[in-house]
Backbone and ligand atoms as CSV (ligand in chain L), in Angstrom:
chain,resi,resn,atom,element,x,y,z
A,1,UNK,N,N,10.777,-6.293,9.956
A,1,UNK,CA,C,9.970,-5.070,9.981
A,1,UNK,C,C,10.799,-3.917,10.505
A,2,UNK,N,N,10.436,-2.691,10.372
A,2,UNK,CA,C,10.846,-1.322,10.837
A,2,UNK,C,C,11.101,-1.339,12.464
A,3,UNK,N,N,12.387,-1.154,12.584
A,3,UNK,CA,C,12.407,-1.009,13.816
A,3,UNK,C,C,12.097,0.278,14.755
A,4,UNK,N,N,11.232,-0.359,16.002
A,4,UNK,CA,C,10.543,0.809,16.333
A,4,UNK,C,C,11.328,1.688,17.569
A,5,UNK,N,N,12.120,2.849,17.294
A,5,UNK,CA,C,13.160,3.139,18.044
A,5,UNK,C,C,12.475,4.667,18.892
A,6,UNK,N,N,11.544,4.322,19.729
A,6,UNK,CA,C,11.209,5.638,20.484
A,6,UNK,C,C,12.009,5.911,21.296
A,7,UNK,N,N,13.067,5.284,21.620
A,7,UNK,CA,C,13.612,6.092,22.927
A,7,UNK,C,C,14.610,6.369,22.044
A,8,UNK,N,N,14.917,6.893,20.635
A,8,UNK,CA,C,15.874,7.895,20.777
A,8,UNK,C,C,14.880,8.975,20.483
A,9,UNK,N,N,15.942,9.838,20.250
A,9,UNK,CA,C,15.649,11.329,20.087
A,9,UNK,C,C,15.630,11.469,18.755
A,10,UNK,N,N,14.048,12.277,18.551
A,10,UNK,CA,C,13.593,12.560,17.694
A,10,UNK,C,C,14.575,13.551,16.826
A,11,UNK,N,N,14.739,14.771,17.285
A,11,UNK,CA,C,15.277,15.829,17.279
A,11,UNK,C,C,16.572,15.264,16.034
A,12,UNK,N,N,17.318,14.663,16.696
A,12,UNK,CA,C,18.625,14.080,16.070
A,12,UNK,C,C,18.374,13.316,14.985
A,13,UNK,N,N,16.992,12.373,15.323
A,13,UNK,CA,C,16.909,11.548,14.241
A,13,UNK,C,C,16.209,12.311,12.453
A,14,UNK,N,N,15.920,13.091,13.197
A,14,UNK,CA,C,15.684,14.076,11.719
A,14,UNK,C,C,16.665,14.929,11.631
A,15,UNK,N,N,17.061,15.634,12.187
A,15,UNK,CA,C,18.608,15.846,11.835
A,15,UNK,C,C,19.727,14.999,10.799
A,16,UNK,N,N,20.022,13.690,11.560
A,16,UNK,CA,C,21.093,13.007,10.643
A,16,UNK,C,C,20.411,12.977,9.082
A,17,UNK,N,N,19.047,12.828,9.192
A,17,UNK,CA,C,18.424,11.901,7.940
A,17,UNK,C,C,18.247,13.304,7.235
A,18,UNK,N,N,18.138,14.780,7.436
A,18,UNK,CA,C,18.365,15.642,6.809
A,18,UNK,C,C,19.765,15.753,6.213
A,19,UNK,N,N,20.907,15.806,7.075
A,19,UNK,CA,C,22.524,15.953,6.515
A,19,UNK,C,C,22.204,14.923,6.315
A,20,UNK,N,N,21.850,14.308,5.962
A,20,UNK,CA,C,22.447,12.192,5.152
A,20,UNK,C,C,21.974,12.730,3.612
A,21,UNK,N,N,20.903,12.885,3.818
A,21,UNK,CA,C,20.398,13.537,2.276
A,21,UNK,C,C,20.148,14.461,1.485
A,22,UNK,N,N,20.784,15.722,2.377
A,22,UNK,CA,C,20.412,17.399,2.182
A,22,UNK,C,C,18.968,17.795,2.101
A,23,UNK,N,N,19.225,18.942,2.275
A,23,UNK,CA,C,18.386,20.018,2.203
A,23,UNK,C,C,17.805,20.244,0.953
A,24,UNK,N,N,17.040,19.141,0.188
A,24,UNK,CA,C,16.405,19.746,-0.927
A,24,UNK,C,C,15.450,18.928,-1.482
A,25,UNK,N,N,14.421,19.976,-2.370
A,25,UNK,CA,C,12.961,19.157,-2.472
A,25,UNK,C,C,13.330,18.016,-3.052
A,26,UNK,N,N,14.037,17.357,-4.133
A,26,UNK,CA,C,13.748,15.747,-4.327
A,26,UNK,C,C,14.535,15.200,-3.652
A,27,UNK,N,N,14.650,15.546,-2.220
A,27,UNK,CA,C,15.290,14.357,-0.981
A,27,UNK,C,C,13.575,14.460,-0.169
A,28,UNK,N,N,13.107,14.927,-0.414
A,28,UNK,CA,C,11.605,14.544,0.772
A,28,UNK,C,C,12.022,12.928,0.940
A,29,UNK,N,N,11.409,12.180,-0.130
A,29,UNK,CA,C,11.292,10.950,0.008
A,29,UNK,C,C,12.251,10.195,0.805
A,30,UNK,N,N,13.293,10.525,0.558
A,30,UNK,CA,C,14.117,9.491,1.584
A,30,UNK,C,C,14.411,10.023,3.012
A,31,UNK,N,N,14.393,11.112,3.394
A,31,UNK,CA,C,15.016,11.702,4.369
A,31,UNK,C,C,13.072,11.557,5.353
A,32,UNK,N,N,11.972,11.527,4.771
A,32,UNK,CA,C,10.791,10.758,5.130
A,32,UNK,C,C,11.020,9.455,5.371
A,33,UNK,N,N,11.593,8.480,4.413
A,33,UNK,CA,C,11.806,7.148,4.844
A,33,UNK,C,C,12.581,6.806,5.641
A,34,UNK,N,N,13.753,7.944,5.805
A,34,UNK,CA,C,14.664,7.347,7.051
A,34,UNK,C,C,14.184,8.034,8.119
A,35,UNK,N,N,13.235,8.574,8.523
A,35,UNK,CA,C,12.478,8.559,9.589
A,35,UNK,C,C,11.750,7.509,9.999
A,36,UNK,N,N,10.735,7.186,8.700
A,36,UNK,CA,C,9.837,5.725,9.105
A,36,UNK,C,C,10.257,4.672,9.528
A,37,UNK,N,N,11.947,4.355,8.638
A,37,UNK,CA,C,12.864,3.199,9.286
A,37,UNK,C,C,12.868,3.041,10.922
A,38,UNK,N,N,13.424,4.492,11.176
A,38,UNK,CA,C,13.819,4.384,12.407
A,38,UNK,C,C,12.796,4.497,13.635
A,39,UNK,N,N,11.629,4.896,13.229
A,39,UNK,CA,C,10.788,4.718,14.098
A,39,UNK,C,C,9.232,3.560,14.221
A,40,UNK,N,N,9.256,3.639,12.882
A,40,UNK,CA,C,8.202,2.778,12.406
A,40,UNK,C,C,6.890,3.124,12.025
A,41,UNK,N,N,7.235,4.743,12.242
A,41,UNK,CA,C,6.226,5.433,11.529
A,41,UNK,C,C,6.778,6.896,11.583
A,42,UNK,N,N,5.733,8.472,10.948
A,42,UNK,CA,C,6.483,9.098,11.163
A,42,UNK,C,C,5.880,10.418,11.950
A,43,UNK,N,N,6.234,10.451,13.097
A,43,UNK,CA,C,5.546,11.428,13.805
A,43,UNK,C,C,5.433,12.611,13.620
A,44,UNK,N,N,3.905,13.438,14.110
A,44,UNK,CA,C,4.007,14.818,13.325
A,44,UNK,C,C,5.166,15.553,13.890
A,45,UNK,N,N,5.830,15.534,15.016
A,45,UNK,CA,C,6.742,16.348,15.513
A,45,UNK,C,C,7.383,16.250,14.425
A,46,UNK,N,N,8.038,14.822,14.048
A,46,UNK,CA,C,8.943,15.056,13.090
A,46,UNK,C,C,8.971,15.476,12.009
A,47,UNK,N,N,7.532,15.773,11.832
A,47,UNK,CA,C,7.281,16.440,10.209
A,47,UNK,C,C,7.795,17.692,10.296
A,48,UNK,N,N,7.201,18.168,11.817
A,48,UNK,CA,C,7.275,19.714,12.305
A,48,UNK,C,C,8.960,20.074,11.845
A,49,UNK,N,N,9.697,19.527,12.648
A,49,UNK,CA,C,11.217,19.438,12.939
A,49,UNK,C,C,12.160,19.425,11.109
A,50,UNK,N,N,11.557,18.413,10.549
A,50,UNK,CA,C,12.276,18.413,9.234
A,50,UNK,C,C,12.019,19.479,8.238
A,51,UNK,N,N,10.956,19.689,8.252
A,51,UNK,CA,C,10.379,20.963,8.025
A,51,UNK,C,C,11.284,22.461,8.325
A,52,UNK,N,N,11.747,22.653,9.464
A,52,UNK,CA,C,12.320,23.683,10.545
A,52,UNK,C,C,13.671,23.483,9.812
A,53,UNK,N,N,14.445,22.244,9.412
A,53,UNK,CA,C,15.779,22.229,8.913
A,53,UNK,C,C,15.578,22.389,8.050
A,54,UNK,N,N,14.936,21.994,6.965
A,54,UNK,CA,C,14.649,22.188,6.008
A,54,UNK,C,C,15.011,23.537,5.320
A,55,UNK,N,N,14.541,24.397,6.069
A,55,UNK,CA,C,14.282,25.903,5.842
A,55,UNK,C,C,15.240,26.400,6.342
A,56,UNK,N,N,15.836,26.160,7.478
A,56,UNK,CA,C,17.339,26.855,8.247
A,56,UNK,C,C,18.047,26.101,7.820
A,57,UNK,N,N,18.581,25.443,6.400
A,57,UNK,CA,C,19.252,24.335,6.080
A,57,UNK,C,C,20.682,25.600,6.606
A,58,UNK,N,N,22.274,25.078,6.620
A,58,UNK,CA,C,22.756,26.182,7.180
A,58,UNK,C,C,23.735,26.274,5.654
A,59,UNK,N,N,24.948,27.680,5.147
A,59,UNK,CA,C,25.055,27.756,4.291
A,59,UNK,C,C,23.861,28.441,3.360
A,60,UNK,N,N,22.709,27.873,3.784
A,60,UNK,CA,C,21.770,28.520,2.327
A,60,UNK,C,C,21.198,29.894,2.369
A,61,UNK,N,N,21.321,31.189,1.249
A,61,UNK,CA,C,20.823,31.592,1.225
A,61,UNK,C,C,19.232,31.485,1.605
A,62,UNK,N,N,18.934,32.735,1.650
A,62,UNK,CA,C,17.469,33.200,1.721
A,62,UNK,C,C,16.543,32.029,0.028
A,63,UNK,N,N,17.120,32.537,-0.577
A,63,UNK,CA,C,16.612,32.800,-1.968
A,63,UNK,C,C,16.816,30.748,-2.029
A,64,UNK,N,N,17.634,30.122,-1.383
A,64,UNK,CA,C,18.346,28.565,-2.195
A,64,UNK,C,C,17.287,28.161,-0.884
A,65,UNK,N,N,16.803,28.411,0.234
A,65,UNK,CA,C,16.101,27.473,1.264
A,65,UNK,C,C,15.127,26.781,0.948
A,66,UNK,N,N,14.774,25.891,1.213
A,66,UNK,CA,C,13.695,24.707,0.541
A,66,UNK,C,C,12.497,25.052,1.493
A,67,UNK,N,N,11.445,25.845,0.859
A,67,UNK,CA,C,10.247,26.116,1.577
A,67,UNK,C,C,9.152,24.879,1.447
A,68,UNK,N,N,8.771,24.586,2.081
A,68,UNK,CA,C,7.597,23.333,2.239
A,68,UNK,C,C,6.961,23.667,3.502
A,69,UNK,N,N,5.695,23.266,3.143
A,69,UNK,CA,C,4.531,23.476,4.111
A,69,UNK,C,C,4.576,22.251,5.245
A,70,UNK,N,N,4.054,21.948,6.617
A,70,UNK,CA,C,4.097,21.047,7.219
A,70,UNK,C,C,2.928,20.070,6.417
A,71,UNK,N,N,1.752,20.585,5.623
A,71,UNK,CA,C,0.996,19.859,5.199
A,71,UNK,C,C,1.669,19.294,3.789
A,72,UNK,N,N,2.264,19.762,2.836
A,72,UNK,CA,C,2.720,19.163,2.006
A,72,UNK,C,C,3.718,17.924,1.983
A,73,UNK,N,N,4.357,18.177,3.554
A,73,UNK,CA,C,5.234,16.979,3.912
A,73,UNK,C,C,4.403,15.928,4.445
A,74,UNK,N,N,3.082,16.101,4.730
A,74,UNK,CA,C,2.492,15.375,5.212
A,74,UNK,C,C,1.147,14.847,4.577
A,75,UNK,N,N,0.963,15.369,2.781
A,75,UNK,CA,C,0.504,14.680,2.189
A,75,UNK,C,C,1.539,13.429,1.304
A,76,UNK,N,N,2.739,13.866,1.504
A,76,UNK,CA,C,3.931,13.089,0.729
A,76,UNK,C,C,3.681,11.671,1.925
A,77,UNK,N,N,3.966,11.988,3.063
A,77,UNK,CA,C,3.644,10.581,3.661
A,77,UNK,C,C,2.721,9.846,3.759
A,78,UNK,N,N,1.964,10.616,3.685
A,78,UNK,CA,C,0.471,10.043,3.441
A,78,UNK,C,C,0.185,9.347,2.091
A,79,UNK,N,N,0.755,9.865,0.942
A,79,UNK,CA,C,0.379,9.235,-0.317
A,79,UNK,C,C,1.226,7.638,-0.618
A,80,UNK,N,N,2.575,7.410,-0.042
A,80,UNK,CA,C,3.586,6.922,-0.354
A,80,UNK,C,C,2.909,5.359,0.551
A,81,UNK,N,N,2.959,4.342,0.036
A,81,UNK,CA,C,2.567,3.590,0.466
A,81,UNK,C,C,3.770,2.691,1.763
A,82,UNK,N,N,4.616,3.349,1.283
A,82,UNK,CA,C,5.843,2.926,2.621
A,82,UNK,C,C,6.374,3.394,3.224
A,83,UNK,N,N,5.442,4.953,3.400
A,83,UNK,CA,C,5.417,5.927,4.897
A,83,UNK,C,C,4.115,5.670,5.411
A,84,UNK,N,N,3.809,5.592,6.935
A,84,UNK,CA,C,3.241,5.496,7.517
A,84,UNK,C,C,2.879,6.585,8.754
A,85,UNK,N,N,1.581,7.410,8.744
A,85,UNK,CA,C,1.732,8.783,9.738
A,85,UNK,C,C,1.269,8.219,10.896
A,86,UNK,N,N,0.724,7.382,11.086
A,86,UNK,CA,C,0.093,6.819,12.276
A,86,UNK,C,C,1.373,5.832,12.974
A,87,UNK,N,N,0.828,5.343,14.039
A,87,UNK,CA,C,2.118,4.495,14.885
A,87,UNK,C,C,1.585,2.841,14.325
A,88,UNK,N,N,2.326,2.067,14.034
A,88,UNK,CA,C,1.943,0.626,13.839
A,88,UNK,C,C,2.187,-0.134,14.599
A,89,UNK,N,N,1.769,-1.714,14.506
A,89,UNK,CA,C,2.197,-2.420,14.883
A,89,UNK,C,C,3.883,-2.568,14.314
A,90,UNK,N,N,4.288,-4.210,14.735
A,90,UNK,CA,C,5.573,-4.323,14.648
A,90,UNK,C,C,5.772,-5.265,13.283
A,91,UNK,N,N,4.190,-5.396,12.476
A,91,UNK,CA,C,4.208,-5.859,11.079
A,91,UNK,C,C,3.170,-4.946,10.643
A,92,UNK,N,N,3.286,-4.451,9.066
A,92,UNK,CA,C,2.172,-3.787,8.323
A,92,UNK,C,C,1.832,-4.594,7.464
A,93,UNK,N,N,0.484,-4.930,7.428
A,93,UNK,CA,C,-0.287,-5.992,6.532
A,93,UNK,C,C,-0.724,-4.914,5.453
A,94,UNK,N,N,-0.598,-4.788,3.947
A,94,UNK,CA,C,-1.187,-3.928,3.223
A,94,UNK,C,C,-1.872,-4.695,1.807
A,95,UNK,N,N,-3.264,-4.837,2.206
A,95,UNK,CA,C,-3.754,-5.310,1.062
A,95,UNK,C,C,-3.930,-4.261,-0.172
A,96,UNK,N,N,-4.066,-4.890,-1.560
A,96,UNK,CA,C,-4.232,-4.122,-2.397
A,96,UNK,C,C,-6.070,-3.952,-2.956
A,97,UNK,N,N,-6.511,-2.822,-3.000
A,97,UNK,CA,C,-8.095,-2.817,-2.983
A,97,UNK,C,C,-8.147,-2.658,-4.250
A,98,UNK,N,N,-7.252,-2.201,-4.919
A,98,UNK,CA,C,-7.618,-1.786,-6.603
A,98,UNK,C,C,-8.673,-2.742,-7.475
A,99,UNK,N,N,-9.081,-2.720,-8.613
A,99,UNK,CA,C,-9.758,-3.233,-9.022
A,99,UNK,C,C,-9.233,-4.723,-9.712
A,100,UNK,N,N,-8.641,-4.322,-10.286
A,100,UNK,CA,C,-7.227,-5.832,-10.991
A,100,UNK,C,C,-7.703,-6.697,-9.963
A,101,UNK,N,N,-6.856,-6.459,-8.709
A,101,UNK,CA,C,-6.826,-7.302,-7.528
A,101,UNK,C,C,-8.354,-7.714,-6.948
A,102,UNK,N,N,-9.149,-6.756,-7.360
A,102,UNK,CA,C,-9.957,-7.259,-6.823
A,102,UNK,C,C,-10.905,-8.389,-7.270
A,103,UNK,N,N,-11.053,-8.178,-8.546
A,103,UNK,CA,C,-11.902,-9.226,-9.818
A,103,UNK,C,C,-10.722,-10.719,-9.569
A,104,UNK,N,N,-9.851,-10.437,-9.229
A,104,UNK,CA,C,-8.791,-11.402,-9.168
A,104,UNK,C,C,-8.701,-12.470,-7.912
A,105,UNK,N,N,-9.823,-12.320,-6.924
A,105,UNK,CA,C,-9.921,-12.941,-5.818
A,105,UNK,C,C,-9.408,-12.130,-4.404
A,106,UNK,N,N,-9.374,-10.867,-4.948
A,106,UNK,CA,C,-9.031,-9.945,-3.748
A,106,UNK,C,C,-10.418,-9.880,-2.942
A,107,UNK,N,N,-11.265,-9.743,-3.470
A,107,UNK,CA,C,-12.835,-9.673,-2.448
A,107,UNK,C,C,-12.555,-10.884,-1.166
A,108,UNK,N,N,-12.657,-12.200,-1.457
A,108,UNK,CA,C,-12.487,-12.925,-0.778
A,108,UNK,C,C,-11.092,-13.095,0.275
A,109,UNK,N,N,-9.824,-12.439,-0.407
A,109,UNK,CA,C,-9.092,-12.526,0.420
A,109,UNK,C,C,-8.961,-11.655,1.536
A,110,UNK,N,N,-9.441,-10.538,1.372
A,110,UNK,CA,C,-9.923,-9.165,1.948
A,110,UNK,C,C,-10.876,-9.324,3.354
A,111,UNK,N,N,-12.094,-10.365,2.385
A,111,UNK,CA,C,-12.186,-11.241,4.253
A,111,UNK,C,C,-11.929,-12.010,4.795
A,112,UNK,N,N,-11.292,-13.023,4.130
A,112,UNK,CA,C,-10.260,-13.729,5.239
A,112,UNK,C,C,-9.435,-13.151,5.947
A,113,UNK,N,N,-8.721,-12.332,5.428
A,113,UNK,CA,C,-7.719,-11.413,5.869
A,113,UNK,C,C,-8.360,-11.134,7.372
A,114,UNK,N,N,-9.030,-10.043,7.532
A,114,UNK,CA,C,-9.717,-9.664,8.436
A,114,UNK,C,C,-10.274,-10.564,9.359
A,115,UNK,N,N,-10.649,-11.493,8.792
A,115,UNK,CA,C,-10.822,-12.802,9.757
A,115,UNK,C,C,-9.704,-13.163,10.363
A,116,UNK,N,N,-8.510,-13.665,9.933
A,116,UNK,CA,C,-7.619,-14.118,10.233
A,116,UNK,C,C,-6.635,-13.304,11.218
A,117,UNK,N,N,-6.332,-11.844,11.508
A,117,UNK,CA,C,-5.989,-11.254,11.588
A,117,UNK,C,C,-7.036,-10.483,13.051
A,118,UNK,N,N,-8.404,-10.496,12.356
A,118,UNK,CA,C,-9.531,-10.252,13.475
A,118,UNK,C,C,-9.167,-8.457,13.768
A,119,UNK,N,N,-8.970,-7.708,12.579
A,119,UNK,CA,C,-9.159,-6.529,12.287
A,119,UNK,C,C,-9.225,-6.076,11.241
A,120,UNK,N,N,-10.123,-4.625,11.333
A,120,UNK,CA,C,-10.406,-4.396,10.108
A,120,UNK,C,C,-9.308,-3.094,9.655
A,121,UNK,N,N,-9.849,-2.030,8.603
A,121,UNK,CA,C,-8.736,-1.633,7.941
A,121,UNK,C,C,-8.424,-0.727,8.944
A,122,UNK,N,N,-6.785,-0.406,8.842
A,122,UNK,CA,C,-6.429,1.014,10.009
A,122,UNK,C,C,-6.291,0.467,11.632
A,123,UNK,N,N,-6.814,-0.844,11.654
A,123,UNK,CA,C,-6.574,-1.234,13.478
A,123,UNK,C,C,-5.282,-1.852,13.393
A,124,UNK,N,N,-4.662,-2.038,14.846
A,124,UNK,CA,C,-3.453,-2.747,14.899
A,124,UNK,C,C,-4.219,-3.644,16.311
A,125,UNK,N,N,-3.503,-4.548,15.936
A,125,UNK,CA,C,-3.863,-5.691,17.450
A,125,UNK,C,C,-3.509,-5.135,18.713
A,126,UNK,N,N,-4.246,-6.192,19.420
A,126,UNK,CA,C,-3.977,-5.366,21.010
A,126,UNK,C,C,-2.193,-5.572,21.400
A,127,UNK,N,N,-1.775,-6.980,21.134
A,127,UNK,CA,C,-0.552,-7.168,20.910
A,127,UNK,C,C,0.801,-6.153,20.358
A,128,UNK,N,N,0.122,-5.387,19.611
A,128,UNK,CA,C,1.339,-4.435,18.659
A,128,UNK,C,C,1.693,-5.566,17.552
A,129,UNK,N,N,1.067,-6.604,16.982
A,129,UNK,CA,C,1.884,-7.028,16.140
A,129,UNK,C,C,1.381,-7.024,14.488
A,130,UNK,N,N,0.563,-6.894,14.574
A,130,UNK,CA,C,0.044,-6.800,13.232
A,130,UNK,C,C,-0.862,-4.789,12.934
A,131,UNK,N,N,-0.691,-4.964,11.779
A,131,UNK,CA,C,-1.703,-3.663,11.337
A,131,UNK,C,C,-2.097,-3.915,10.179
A,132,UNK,N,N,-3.548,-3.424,10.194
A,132,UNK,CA,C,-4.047,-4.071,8.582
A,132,UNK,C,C,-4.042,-2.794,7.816
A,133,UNK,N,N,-4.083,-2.676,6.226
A,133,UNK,CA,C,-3.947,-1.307,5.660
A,133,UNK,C,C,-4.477,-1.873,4.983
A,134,UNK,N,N,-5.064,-1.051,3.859
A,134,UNK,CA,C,-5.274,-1.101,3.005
A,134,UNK,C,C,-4.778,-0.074,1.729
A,135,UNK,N,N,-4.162,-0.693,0.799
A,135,UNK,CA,C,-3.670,0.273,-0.327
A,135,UNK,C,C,-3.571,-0.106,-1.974
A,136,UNK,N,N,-3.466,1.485,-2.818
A,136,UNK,CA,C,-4.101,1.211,-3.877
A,136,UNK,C,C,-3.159,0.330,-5.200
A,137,UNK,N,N,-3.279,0.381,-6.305
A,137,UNK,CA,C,-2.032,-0.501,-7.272
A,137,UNK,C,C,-0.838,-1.004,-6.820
A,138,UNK,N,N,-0.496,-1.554,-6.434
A,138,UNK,CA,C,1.236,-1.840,-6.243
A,138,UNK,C,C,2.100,-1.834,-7.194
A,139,UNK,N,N,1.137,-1.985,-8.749
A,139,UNK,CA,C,2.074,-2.334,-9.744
A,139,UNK,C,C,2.338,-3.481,-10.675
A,140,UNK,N,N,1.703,-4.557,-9.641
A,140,UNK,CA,C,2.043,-6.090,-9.968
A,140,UNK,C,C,0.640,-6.764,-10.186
A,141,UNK,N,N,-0.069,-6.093,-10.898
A,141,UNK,CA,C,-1.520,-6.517,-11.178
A,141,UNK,C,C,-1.653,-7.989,-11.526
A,142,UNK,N,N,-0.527,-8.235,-12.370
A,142,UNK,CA,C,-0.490,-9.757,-13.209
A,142,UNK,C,C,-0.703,-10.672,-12.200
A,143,UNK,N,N,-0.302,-10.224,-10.720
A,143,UNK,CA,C,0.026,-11.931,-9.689
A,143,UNK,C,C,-1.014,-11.356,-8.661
A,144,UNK,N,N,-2.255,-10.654,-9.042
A,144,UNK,CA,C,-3.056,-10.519,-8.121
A,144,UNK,C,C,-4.077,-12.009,-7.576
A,145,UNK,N,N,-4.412,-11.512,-6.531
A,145,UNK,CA,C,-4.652,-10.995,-5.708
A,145,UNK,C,C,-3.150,-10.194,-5.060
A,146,UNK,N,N,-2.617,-9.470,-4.041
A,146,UNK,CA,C,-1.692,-8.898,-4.045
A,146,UNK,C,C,-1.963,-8.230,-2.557
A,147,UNK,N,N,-0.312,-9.145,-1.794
A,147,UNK,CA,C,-0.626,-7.975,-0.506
A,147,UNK,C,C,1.266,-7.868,0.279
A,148,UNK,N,N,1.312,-6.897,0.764
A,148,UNK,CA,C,2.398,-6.406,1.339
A,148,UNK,C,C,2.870,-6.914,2.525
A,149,UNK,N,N,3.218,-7.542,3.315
A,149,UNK,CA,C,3.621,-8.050,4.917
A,149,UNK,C,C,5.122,-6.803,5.295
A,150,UNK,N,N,5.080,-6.271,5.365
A,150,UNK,CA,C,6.606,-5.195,5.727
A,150,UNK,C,C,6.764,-4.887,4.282
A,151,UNK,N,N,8.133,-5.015,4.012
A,151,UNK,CA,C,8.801,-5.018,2.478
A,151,UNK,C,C,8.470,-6.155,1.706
A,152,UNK,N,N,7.794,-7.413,2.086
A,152,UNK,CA,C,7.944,-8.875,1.426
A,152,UNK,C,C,6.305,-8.573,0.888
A,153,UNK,N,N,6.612,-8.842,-0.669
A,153,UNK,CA,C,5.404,-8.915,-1.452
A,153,UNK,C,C,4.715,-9.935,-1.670
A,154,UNK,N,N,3.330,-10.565,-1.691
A,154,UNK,CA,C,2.963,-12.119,-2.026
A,154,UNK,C,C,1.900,-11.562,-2.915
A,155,UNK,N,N,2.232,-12.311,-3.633
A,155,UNK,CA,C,1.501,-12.545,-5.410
A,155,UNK,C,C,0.705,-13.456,-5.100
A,156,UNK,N,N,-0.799,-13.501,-6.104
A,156,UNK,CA,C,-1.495,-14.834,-6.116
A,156,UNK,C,C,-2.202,-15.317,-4.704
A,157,UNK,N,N,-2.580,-14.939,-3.965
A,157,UNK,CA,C,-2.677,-14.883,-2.338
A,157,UNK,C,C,-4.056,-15.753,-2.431
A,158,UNK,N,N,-3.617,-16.942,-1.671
A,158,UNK,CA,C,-5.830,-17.339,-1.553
A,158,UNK,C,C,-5.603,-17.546,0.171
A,159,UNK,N,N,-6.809,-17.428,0.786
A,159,UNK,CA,C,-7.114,-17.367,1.877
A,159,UNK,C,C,-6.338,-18.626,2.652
A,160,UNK,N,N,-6.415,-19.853,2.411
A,160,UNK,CA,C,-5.780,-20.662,3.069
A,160,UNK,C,C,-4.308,-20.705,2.727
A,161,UNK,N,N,-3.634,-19.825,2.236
A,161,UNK,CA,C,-1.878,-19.165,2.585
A,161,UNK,C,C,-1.644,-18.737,3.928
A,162,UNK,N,N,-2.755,-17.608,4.260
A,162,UNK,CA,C,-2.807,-16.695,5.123
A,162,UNK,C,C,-2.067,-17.226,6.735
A,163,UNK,N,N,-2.522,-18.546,7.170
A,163,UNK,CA,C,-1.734,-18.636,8.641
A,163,UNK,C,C,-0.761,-19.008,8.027
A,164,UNK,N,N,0.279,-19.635,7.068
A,164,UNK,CA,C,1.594,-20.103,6.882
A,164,UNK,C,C,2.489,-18.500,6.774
A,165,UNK,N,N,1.818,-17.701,5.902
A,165,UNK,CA,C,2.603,-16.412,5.839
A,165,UNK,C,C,2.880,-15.376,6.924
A,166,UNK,N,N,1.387,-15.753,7.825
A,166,UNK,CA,C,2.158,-14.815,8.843
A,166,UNK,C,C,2.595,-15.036,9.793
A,167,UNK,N,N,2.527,-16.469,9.691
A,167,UNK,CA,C,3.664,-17.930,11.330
A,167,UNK,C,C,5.056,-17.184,10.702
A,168,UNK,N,N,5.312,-16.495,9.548
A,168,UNK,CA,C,6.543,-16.025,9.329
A,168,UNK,C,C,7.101,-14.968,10.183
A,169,UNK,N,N,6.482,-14.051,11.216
A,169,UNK,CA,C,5.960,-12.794,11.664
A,169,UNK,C,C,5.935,-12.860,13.276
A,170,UNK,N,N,6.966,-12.709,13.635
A,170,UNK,CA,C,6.519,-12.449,15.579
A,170,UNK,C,C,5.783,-11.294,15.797
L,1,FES,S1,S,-4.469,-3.771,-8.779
L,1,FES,FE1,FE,-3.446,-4.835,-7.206
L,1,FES,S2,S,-1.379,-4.680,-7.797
L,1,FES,FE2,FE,-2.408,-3.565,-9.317
């Protein structure tokens, strides 16, 4: 999972991930993800902050600066299913609610899930180790039911998988 690095500095860490990928609108996405990497989610400061370079990129004219709103950077994280604006646990559980998945045995896995886990959508355990999400198509309709653990995808999911997959998971 994303390692969750609060004690560095914010400041810097949007910094590098700006010069890593420049100053320009189709770098949102990654220079967003290498925030989420490094923290494990992505804080509004840092929206604030990337935002601020963004615009004082240095070298750039007036006319070449990449204007973006703090809200537009922060519907991009919000939409992207592997940015996260809130703080997580130290695993993201992301079921898929779509419909495919759902006619497909997603209803039922949806409450096991929650059973198993013993939260519902948007909570993280008292532990920090789990967070349940919920999110829409992934893409992979064919091997639904369908759910996310970090980056690792599981196809085909029935309720009694559920403790073997996440004994995978400190
Ligand atoms: S509907 Fe679940 S992956 Fe497409």
């Amino acid at each position: 999972m994303l390692k969750i690095a609060e004690e560095k500095d914010l400041v810097s860490i949007v910094k590098n991930a700006v010069e890593k990928h420049g100053a320009q609108a189709d770098e949102f996405i990654p220079i967003l993800l290498e925030i989420n990497h490094e923290y494990g989610y992505i804080p509004g400061e840092a929206i604030r902050q990337a935002r601020k370079l963004l615009h004082g990129a240095p070298g750039k004219s007036p006319e070449e600066r990449v204007l973006v709103s703090e809200g537009q950077l922060y519907g991009l994280a919000s939409f992207y299913h592997m940015l996260h604006t809130e703080k997580t646990g130290r695993h993201v559980v992301q079921f898929c609610e779509s419909a495919p998945c759902h006619v497909q045995g997603g209803r039922e896995l949806w409450k096991a899930l929650q059973q198993t886990l013993e939260l519902k959508a948007g909570e993280t355990d008292p532990q920090g180790r789990f967070t349940l999400k919920t999110v829409s198509c992934l893409g992979v309709c064919g091997v639904g039911p369908v759910m996310l653990v970090d980056d690792d995808l599981y196809g085909n999911v029935g309720p009694e998988q559920l403790a073997d997959i996440f004994a995978r998971y400190e």
